[in-house]
N, CA and C atoms as an extended XYZ file, in Angstrom:
366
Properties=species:S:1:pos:R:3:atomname:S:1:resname:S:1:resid:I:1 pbc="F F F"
N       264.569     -132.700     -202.610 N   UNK     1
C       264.120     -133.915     -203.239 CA  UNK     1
C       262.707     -134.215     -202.748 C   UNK     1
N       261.901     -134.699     -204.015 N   UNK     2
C       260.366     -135.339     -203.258 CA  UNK     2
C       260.635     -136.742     -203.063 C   UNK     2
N       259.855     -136.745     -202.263 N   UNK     3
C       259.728     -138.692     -201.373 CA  UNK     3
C       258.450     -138.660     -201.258 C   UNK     3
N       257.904     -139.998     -201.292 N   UNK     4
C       256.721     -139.852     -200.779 CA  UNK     4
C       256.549     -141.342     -200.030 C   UNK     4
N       255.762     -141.051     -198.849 N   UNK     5
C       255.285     -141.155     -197.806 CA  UNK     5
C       253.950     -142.422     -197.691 C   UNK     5
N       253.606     -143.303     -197.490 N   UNK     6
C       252.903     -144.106     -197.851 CA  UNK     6
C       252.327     -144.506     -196.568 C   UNK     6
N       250.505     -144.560     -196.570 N   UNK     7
C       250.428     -145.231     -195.046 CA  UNK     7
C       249.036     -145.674     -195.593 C   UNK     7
N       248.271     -146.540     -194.606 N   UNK     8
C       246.644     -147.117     -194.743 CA  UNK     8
C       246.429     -147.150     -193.512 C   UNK     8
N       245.134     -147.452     -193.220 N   UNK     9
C       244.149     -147.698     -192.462 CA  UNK     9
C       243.053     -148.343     -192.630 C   UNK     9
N       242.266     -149.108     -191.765 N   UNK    10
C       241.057     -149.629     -192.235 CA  UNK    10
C       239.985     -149.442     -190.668 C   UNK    10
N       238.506     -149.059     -191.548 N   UNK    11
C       237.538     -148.817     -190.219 CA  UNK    11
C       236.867     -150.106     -190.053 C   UNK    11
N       235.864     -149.942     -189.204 N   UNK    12
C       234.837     -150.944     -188.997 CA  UNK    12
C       233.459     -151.415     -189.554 C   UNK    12
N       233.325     -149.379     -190.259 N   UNK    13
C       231.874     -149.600     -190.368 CA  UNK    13
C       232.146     -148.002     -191.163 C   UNK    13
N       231.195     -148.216     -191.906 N   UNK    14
C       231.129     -146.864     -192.835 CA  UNK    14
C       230.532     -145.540     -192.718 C   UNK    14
N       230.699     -144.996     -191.435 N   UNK    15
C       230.323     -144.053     -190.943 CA  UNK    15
C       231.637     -142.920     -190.767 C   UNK    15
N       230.450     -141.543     -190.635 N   UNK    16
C       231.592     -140.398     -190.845 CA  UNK    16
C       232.119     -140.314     -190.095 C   UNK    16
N       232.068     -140.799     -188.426 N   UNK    17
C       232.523     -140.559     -187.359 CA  UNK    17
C       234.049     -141.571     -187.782 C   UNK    17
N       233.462     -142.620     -188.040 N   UNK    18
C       235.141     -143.473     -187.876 CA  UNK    18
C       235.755     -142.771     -189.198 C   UNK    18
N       235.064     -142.902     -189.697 N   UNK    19
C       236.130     -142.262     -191.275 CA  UNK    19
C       236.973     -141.299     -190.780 C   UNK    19
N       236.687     -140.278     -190.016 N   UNK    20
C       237.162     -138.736     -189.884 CA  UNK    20
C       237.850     -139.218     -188.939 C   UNK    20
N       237.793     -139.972     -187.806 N   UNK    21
C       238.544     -141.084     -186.571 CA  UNK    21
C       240.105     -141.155     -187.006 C   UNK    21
N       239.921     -142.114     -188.373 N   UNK    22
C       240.630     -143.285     -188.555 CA  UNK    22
C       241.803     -142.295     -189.110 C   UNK    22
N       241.521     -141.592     -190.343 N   UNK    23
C       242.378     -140.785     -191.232 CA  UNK    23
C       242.863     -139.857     -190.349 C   UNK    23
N       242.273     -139.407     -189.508 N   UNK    24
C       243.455     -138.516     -188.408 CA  UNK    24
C       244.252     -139.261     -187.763 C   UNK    24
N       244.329     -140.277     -187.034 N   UNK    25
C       244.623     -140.834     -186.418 CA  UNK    25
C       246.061     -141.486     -187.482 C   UNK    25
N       245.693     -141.819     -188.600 N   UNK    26
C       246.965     -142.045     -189.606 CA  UNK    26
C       247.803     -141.070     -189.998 C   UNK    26
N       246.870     -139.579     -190.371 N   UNK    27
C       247.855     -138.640     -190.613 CA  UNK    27
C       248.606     -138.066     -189.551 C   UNK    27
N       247.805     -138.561     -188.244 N   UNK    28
C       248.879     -137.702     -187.303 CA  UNK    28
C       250.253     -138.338     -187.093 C   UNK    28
N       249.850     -140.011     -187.048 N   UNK    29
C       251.075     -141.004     -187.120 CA  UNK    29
C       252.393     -140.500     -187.910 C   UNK    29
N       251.579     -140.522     -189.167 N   UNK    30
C       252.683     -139.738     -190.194 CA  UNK    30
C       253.795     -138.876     -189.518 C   UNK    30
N       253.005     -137.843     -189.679 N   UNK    31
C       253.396     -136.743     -189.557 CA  UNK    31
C       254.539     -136.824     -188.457 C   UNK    31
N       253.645     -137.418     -187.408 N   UNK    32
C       254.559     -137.466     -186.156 CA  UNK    32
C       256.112     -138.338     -186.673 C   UNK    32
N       255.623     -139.391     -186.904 N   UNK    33
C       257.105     -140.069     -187.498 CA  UNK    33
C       257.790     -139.665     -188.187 C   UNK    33
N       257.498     -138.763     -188.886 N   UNK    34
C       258.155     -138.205     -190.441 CA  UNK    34
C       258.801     -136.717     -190.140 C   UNK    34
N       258.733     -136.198     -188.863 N   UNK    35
C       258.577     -135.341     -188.061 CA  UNK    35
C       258.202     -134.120     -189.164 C   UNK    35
N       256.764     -133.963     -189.490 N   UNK    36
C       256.772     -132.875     -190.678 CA  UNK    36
C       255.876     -131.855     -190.239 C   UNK    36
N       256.267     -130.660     -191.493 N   UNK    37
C       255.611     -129.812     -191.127 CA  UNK    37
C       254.496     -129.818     -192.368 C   UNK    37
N       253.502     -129.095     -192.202 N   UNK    38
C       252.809     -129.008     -193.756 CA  UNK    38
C       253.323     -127.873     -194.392 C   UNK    38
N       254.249     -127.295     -194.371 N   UNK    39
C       255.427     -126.468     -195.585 CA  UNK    39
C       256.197     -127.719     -196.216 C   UNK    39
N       256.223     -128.791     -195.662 N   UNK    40
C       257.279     -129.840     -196.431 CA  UNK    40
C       256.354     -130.611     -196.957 C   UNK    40
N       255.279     -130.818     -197.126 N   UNK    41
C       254.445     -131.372     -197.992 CA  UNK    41
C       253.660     -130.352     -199.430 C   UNK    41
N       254.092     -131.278     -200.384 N   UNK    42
C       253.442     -131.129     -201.294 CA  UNK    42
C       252.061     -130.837     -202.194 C   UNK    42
N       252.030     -132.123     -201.784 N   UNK    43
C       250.565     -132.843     -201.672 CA  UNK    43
C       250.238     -134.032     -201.081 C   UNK    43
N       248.787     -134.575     -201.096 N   UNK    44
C       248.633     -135.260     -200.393 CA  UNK    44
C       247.779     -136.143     -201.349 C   UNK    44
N       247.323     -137.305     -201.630 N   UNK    45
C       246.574     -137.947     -202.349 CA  UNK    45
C       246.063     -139.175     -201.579 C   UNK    45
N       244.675     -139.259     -201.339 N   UNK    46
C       243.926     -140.069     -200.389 CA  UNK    46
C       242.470     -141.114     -201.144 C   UNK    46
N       242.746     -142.300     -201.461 N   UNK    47
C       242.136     -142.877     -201.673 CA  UNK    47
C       241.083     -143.720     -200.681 C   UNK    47
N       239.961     -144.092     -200.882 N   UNK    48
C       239.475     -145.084     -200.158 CA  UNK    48
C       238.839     -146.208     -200.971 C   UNK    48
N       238.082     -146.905     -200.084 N   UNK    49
C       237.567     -148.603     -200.575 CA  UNK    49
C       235.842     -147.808     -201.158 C   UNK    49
N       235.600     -148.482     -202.491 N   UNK    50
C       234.338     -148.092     -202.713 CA  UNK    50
C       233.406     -148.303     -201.371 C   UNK    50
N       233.336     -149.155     -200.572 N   UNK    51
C       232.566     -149.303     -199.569 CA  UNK    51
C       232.337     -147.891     -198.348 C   UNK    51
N       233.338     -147.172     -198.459 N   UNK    52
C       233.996     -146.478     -197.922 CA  UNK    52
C       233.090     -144.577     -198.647 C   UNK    52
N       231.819     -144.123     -197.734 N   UNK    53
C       231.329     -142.915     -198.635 CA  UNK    53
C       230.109     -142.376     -197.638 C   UNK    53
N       230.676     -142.225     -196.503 N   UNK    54
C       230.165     -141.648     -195.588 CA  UNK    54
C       230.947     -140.383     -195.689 C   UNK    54
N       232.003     -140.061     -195.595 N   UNK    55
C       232.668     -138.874     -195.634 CA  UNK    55
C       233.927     -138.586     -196.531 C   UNK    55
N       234.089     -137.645     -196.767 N   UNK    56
C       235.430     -137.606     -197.754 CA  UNK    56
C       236.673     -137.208     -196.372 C   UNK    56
N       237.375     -138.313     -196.522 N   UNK    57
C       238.803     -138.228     -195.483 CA  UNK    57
C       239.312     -137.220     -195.402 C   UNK    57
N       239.541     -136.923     -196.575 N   UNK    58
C       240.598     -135.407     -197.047 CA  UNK    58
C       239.854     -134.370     -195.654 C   UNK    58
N       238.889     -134.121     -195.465 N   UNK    59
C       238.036     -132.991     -194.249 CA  UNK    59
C       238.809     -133.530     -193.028 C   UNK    59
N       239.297     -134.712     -192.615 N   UNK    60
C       240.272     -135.118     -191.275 CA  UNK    60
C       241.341     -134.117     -191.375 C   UNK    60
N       242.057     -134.468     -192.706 N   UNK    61
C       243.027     -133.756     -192.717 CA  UNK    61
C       243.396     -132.407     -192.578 C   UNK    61
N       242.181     -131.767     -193.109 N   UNK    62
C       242.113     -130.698     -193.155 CA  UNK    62
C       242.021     -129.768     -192.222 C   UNK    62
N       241.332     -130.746     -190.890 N   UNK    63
C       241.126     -130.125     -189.824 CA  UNK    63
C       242.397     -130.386     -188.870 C   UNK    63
N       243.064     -130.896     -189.287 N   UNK    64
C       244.423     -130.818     -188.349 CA  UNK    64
C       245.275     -129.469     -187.964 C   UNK    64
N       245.531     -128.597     -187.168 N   UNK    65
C       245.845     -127.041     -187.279 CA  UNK    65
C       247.025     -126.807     -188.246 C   UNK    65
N       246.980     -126.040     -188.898 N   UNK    66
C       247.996     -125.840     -189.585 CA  UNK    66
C       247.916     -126.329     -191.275 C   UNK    66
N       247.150     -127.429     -191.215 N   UNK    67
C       247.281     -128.239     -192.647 CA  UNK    67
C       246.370     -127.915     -193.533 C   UNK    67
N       245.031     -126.857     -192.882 N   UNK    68
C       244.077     -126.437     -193.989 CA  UNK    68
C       244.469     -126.122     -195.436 C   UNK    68
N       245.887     -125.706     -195.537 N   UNK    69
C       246.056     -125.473     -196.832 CA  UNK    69
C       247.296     -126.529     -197.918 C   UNK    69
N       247.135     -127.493     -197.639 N   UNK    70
C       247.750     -128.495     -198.313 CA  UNK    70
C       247.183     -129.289     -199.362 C   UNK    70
N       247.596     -129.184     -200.429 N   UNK    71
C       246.989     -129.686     -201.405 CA  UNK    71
C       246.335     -130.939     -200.978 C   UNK    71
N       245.192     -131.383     -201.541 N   UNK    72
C       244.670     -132.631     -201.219 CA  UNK    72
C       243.659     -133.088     -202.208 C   UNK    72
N       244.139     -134.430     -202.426 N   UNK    73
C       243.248     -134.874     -203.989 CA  UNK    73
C       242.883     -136.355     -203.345 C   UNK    73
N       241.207     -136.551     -202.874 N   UNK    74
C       240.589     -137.715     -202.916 CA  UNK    74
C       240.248     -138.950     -204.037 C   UNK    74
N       240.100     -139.723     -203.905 N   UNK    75
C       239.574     -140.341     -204.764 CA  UNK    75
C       239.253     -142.215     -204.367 C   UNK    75
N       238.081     -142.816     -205.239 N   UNK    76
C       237.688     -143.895     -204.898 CA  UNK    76
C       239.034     -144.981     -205.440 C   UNK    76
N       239.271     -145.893     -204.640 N   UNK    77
C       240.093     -147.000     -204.722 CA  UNK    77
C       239.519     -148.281     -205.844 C   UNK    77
N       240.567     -148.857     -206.415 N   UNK    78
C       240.038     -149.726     -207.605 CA  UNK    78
C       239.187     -150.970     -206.385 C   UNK    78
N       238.435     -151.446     -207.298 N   UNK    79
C       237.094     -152.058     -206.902 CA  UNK    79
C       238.127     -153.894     -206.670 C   UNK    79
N       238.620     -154.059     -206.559 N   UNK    80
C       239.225     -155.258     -207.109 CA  UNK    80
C       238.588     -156.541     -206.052 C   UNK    80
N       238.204     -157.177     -206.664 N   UNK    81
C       237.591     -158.817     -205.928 CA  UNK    81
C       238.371     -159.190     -204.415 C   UNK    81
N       238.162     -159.472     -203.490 N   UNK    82
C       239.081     -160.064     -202.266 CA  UNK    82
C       239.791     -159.057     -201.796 C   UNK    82
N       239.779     -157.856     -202.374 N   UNK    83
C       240.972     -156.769     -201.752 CA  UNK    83
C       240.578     -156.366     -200.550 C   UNK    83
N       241.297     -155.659     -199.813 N   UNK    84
C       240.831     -155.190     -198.172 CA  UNK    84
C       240.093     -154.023     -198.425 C   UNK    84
N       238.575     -154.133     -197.809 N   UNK    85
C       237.780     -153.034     -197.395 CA  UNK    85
C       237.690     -152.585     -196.419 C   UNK    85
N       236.688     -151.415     -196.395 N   UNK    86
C       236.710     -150.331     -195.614 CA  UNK    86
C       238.364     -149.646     -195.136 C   UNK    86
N       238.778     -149.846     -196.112 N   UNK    87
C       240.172     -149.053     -196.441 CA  UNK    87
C       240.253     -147.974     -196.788 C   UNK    87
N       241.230     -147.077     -196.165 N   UNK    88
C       241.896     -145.643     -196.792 CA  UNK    88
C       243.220     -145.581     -196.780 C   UNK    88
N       243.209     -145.324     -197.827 N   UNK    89
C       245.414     -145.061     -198.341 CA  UNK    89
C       245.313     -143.635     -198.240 C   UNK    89
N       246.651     -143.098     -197.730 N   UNK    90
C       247.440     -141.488     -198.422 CA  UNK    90
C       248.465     -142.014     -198.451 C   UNK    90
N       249.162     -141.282     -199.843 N   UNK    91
C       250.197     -140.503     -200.667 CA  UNK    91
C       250.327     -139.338     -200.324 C   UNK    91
N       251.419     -138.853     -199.219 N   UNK    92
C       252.165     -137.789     -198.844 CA  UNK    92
C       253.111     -137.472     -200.158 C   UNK    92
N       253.562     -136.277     -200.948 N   UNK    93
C       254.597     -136.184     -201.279 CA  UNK    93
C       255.130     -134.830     -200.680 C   UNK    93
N       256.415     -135.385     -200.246 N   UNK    94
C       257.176     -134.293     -198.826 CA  UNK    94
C       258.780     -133.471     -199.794 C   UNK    94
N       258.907     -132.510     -199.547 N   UNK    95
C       259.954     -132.183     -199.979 CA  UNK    95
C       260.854     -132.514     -198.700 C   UNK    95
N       262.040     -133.179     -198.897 N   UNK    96
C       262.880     -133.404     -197.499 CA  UNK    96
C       264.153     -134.296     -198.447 C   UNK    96
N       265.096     -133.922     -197.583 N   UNK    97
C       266.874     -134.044     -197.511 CA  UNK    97
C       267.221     -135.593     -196.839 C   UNK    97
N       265.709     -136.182     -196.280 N   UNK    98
C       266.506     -137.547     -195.533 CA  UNK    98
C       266.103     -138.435     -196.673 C   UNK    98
N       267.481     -139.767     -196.590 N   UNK    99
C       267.455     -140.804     -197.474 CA  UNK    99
C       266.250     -141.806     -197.374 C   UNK    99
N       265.618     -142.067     -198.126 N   UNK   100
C       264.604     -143.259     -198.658 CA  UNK   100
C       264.299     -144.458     -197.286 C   UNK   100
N       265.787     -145.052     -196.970 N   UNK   101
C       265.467     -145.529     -195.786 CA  UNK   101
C       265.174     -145.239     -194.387 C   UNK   101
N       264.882     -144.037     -194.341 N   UNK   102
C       265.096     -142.961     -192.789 CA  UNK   102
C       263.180     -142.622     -192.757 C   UNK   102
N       262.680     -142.765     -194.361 N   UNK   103
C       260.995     -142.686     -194.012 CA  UNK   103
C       260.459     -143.325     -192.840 C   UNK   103
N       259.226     -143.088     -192.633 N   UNK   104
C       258.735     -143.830     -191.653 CA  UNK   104
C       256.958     -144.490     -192.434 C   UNK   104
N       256.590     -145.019     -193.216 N   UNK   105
C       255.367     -145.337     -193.468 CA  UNK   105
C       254.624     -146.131     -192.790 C   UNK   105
N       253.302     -145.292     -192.786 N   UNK   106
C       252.576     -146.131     -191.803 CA  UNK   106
C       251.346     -146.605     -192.210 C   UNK   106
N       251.241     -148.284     -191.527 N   UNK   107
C       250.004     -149.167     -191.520 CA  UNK   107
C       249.263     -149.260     -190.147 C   UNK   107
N       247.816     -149.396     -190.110 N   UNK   108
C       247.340     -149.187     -188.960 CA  UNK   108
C       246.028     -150.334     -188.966 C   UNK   108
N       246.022     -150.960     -188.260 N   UNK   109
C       244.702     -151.691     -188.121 CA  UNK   109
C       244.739     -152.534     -189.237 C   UNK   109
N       243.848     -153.211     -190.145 N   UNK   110
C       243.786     -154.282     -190.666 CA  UNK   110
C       244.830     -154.150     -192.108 C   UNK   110
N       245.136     -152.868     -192.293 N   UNK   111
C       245.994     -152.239     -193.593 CA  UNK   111
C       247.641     -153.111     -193.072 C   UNK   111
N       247.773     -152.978     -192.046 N   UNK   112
C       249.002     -154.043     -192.178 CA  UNK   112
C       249.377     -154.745     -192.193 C   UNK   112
N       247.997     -155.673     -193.296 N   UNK   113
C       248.753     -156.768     -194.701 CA  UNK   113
C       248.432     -156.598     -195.246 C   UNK   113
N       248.333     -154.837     -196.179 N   UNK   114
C       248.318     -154.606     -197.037 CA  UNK   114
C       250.320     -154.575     -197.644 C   UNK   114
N       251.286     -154.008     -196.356 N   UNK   115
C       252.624     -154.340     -196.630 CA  UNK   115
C       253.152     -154.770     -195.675 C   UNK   115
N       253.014     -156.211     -195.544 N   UNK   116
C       253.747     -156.953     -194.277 CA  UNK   116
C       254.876     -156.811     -193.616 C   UNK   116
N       255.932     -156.392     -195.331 N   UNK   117
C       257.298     -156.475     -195.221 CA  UNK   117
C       257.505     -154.944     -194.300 C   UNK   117
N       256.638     -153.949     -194.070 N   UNK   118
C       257.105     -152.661     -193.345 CA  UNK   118
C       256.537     -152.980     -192.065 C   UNK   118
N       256.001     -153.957     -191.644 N   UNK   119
C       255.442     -154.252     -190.571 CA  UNK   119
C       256.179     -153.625     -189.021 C   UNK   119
N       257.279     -153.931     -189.151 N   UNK   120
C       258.448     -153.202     -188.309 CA  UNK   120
C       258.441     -152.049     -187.920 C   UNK   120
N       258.001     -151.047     -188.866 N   UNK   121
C       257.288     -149.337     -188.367 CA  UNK   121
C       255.946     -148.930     -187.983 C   UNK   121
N       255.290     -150.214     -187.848 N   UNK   122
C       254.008     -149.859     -187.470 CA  UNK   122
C       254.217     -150.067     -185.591 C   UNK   122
């Protein structure tokens, strides 16, 4: 079965150093919680905040050992008035056998009120 996997982050400042920082630092969370391998992932889909274009995230990921070859599709986040910047979302989709409530999704830094109600796994 696919599931997918949901987490954010938010930096300080729009530089490549935190960008590449921040998105490891989330995917490793993941991963670690989700206890995965990158054979159980699918793909990966990584948005950020237009503000957000110092670096493309997806290169964090990439450099994690093992994960160079996991699908990975970037892209800019809708522009929307008041929404939280200097934000980055991924969309994990994992092939895996555990039930819906056994995920672990993760929020990190100002992204967790982007879903309050998961606040509990952060």
């Amino acid at each position: 079965m696919v599931r997918g996997i949901r987490g954010a982050t938010t930096v300080t400042t729009n530089t490549k150093e935190e960008i590449l920082e921040a998105t490891r630092e989330l995917s490793l969370a993941i991963i670690e919680r989700n206890d995965l391998q990158a054979d159980d992932v699918a793909s990966i889909f990584i948005t950020s905040t237009p503000d957000l274009n110092a670096a493309f995230p997806a290169a964090a990921i990439r450099s994690i050992h093992g994960w160079d070859l996991v699908p990975l599709m970037g892209a800019s986040e809708v522009d929307v008035p008041n929404g939280l910047s200097l934000c980055i979302r991924i969309l994990l989709l994992v092939n895996t056998d555990k039930p819906a409530d056994m995920i672990q999704h993760v929020y990190l830094n100002e992204a967790v009120k982007l879903r309050p109600d998961l606040k509990s796994q952060n």
